[in-house]
Residue frames relative to the residue before (quaternion, step in Angstrom):
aa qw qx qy qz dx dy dz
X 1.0000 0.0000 0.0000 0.0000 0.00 0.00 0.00
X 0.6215 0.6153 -0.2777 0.3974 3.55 1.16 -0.87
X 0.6974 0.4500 -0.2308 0.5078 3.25 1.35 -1.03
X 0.5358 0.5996 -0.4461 0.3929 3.18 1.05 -0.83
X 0.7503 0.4489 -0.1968 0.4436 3.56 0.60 -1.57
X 0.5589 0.4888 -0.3556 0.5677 3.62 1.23 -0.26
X 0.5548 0.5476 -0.4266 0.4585 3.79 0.48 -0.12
X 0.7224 0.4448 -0.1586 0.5051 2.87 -0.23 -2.53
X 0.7658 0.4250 -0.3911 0.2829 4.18 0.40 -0.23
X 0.3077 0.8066 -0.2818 0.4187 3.02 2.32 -0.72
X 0.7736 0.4970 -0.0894 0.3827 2.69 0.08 -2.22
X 0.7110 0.4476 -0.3186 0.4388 3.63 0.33 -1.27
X 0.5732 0.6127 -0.3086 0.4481 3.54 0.90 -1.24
X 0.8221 0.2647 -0.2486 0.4385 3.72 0.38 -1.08
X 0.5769 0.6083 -0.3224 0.4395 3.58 1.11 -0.09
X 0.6040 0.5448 -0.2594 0.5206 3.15 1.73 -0.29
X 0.5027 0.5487 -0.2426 0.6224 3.36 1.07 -1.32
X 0.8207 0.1300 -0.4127 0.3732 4.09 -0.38 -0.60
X 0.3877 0.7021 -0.5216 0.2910 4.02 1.01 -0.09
X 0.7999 0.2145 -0.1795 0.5309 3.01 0.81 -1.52
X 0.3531 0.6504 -0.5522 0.3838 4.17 0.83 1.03
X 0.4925 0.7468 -0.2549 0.3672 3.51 1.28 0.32
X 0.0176 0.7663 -0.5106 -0.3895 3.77 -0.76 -0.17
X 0.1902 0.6253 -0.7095 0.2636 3.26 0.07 1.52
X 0.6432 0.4701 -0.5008 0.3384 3.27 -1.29 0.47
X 0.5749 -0.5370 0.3866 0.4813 3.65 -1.35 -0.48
X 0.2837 0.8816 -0.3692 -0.0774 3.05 -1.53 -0.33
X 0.7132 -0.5695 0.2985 0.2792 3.25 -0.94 1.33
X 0.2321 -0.8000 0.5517 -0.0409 3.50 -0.56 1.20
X 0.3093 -0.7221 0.6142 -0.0751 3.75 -0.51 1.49
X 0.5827 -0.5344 0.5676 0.2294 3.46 -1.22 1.52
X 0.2624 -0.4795 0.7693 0.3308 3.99 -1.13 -0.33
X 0.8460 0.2786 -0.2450 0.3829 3.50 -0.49 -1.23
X 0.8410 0.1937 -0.1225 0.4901 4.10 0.58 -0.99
X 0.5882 -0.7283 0.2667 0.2291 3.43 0.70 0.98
X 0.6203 0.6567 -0.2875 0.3185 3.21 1.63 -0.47
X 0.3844 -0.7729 0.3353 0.3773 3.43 -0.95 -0.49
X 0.5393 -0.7087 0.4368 0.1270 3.05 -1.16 1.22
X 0.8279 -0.1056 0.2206 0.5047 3.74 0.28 -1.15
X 0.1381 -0.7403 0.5702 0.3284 3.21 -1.35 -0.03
X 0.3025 -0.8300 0.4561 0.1072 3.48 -0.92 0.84
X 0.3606 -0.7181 0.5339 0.2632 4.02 -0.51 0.77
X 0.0371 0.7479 -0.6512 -0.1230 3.51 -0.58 -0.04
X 0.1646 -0.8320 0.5287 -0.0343 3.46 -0.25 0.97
X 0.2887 -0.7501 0.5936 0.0395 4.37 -1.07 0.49
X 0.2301 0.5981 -0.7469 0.1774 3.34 -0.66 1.19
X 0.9166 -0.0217 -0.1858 0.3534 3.40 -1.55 1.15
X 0.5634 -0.3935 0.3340 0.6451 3.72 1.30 0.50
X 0.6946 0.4420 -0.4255 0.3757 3.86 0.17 0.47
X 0.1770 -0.7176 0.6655 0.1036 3.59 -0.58 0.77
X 0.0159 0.5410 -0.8409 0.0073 3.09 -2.38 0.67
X 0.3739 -0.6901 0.6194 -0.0192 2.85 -2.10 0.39
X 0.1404 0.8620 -0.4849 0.0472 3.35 -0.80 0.73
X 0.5935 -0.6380 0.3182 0.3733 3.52 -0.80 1.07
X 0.0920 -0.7566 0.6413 0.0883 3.97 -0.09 1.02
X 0.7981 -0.1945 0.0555 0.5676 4.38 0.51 -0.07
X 0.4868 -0.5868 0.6455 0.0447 2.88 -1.63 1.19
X 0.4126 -0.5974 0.5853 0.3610 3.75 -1.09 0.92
X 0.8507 0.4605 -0.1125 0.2271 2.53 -0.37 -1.84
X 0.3930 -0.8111 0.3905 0.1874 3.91 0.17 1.44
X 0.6808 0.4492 -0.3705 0.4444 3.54 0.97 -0.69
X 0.6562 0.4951 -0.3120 0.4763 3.63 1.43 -0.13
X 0.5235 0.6598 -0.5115 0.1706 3.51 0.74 0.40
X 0.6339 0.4814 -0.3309 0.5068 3.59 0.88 -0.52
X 0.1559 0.7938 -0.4667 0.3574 3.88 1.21 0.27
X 0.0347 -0.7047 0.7074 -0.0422 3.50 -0.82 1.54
X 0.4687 -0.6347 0.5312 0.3089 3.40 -1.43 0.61
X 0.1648 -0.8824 0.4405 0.0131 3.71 0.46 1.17
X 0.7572 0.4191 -0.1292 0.4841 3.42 1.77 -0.58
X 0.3059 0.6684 -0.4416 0.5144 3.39 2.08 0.34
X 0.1210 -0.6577 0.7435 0.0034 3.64 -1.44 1.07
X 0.6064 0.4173 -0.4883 0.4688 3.69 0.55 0.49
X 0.8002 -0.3945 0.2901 0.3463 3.45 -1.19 -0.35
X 0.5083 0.5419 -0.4523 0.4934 3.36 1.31 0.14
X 0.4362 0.8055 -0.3543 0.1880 3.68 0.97 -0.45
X 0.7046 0.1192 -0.1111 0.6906 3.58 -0.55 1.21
X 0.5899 0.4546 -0.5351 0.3987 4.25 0.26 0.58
X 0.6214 -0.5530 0.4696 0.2959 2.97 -1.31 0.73
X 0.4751 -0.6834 0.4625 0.3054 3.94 -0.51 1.50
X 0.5693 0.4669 -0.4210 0.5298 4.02 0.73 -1.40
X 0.8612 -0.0759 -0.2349 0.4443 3.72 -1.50 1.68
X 0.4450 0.5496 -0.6206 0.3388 3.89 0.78 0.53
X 0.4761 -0.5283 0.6124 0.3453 3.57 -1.48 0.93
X 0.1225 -0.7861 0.6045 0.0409 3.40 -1.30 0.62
X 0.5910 0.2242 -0.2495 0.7337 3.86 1.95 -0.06
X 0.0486 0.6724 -0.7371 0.0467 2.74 -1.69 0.83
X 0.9341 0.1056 -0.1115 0.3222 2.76 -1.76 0.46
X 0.0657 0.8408 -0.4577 0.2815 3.68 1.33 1.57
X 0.1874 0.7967 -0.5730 0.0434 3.88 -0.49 0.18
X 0.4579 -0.6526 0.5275 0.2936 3.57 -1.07 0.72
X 0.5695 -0.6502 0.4691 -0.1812 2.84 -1.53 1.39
X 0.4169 -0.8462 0.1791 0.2795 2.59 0.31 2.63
X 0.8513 0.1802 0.0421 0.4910 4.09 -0.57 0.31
X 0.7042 0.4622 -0.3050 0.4443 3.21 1.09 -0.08
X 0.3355 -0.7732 0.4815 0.2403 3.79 -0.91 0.07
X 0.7401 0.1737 -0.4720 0.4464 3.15 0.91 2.36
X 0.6178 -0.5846 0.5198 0.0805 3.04 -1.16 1.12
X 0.2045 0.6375 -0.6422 0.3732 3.72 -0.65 2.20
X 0.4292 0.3832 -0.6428 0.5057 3.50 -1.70 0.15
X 0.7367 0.2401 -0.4727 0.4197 3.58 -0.59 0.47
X 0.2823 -0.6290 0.6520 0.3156 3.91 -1.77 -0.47
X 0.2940 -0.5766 0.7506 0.1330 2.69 -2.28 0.12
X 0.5443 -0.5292 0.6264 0.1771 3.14 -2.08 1.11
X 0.0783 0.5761 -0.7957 -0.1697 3.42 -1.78 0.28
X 0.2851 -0.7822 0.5209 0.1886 3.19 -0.99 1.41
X 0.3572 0.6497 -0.5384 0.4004 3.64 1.31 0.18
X 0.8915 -0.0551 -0.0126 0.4494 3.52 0.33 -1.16
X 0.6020 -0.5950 0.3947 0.3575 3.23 0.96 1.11
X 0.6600 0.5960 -0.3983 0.2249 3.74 0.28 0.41
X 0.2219 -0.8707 0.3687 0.2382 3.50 -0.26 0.91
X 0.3655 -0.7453 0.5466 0.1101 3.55 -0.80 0.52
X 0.4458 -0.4597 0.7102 0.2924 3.55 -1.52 0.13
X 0.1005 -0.8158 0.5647 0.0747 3.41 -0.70 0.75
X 0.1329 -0.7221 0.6743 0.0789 4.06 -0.84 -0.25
X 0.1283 0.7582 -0.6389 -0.0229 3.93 -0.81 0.69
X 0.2655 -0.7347 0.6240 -0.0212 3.67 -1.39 0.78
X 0.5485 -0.6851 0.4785 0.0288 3.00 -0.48 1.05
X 0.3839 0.8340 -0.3935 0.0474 3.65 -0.26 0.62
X 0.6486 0.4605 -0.2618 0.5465 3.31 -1.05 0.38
X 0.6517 -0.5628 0.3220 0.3935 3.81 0.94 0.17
X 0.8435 -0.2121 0.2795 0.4068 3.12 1.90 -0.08
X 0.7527 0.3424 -0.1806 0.5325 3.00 1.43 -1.07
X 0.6815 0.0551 -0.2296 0.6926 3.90 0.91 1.10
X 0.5445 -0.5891 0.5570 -0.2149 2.24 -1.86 1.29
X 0.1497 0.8063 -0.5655 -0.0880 3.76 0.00 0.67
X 0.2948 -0.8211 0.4882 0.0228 3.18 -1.31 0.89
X 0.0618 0.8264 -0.5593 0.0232 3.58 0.51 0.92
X 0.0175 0.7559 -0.6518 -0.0591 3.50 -1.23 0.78
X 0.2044 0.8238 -0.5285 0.0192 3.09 -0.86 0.83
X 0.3728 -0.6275 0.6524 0.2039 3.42 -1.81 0.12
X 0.8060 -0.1052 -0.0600 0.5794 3.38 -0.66 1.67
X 0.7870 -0.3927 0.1996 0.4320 3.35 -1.14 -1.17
X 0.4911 0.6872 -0.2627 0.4664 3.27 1.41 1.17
X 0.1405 -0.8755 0.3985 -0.2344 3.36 0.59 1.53
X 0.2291 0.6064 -0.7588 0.0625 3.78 -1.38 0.44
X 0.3536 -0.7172 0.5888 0.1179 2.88 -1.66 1.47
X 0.1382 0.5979 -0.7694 -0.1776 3.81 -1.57 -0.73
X 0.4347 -0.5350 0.7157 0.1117 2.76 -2.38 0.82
X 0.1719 -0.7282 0.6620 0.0434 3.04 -1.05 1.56
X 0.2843 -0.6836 0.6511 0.1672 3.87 -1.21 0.65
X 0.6894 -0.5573 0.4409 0.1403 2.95 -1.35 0.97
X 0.1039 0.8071 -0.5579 -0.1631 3.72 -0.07 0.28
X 0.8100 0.0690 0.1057 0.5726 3.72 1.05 -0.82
């Protein structure tokens, strides 16, 4: 009986731990260069693909912020609800989730992107890059 209940807790325990090994959920988005925060981003799953989109902007004097330096179709929209990941998918055998990009709306450039899971979940690394040129941030988990 002990084992039984030592299993069935195993089991629940690690099934929990990989739910939140994911970058579904929300979360709280950290300058690279000024340590601060910037935004919080949804990242959301439909069919084993994930995207993201800007659900609030700290910084108040940036909320009416258009992406003036975007050359795709997001150009000139207002960053506060613009998806900014697309087309994310978890990564055969591995323990992160790329093949999709990300937007900087600072300079309108999109990237190949790659995120990792850490900490059980509660952050998020975010590496975008172009070729063999890369900058990361640690997102935090807000929900």
């Amino acid at each position: 009986m002990k084992k039984t209940l030592l299993a069935l807790t195993l089991a629940t325990t690690g099934a929990l731990a990989f739910a939140q090994a994911t970058p579904a959920g929300l979360w709280k988005t950290i300058d690279d260069e000024t340590k601060t925060e910037k935004s919080f981003v949804r990242i959301t799953e439909t069919g084993g693909v994930f995207s993201g989109k800007i659900e609030k902007i700290v910084d108040p004097a940036k909320q009416e912020q258009k992406c003036d330096k975007c050359s795709d179709a997001r150009k000139d929209q207002r960053v506060l609800g613009m998806t900014i990941v697309e087309g994310v998918r978890k990564s055969d055998g591995d323990a992160y989730f790329d093949g999709g990009t990300i937007l900087d709306p600072n300079n309108g450039k999109v990237y190949k992107v790659r995120m990792t899971p850490k900490d059980g979940g509660k952050t998020l690394e975010v590496r975008g890059f172009i070729g063999p040129f890369y900058r990361n941030q640690t997102w935090l988990r807000v929900e």
